[in-house]
C-alpha positions in Angstrom: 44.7 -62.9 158.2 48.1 -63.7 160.5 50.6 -62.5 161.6 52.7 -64.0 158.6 50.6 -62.4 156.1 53.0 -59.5 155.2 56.5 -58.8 154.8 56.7 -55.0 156.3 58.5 -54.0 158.4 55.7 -52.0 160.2 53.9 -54.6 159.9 54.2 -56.6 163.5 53.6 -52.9 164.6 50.3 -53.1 163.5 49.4 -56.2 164.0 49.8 -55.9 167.4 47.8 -52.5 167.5 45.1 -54.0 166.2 45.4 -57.3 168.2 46.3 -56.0 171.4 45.1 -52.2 172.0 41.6 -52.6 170.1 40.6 -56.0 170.9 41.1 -55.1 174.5 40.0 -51.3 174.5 36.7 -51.5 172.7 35.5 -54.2 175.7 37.2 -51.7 178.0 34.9 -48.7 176.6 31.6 -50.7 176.4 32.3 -51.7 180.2 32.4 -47.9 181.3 29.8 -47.5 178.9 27.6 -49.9 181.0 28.8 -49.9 184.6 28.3 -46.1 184.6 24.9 -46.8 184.6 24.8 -49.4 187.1 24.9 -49.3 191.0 28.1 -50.1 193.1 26.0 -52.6 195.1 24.3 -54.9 192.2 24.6 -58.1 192.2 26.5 -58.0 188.9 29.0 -55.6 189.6 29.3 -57.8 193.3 29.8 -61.0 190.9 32.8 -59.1 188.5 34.3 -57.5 191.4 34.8 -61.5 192.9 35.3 -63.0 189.5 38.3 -60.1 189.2 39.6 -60.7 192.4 39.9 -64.7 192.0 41.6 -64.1 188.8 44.5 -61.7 190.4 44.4 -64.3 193.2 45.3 -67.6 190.6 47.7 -65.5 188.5 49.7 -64.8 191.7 49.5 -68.5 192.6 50.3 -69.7 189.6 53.6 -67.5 190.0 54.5 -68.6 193.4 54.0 -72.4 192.6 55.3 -72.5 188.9 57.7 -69.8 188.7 59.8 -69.2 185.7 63.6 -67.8 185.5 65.6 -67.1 188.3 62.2 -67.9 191.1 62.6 -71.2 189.5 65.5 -72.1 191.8 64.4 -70.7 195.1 62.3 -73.2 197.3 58.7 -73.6 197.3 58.8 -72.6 201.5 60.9 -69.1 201.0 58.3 -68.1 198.1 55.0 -69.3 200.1 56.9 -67.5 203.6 57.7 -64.6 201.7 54.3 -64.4 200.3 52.5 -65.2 203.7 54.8 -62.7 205.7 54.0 -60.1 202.8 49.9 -60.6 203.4 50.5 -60.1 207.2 52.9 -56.8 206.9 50.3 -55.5 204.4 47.2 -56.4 207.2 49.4 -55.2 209.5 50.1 -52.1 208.2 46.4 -51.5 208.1 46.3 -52.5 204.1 48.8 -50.7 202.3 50.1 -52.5 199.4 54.1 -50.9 199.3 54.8 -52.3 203.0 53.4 -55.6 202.2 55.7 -55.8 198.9 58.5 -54.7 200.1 58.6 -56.9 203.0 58.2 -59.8 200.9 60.7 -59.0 198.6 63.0 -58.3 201.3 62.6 -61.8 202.8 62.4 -63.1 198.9 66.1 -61.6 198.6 67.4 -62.8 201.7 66.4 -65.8 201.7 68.2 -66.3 198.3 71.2 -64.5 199.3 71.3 -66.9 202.4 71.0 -70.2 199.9 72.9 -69.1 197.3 
């Protein structure tokens, strides 16, 4: 079965219901399932937690060093100093996560203003 393999006009709808929501949900349920019944500090749930975290971590390289649309056109330097002076506002600001984005964005924004 494919996407092509009807003509409805619901049918994309369900498609991606089934593709999307349950592929992802049952593994979502089965995990709760299981970590429930394991403890913070085990090895495995140690190893998921880093596994997790150096996925985040490439997805946000990936968009700082291959943007797409309008990031495209900024310069490598603004996005890594605007990323870099995000991290320290957030450490700064003894980790919260709005003060570090918004400091980046604002030197993101400036810093396109001023070449643009």
């Amino acid at each position: 079965m494919s996407f092509d393999a009807f003509d409805a006009w619901w049918w994309p709808y369900l498609f991606i219901l089934l593709a999307g929501w349950l592929a992802t949900d049952s593994w979502r349920y089965l995990g709760v399932y299981l970590g429930g019944k394991l403890s913070e500090g085990s090895d495995i749930l140690v190893f998921v937690r880093c596994v997790a975290t150096a996925l985040v971590a490439a997805v946000i390289a990936n968009l700082i060093v291959f943007p797409s649309g309008a990031l495209a056109d900024a310069p490598l330097t603004l996005r890594v100093g605007a990323s870099i002076a995000g991290f320290s506002a957030y450490l700064l600001s003894r980790k919260q996560i709005l003060v570090g984005i918004v400091v980046a964005e604002i030197i993101l924004l400036t810093g396109l203003y001023l070449l643009g």
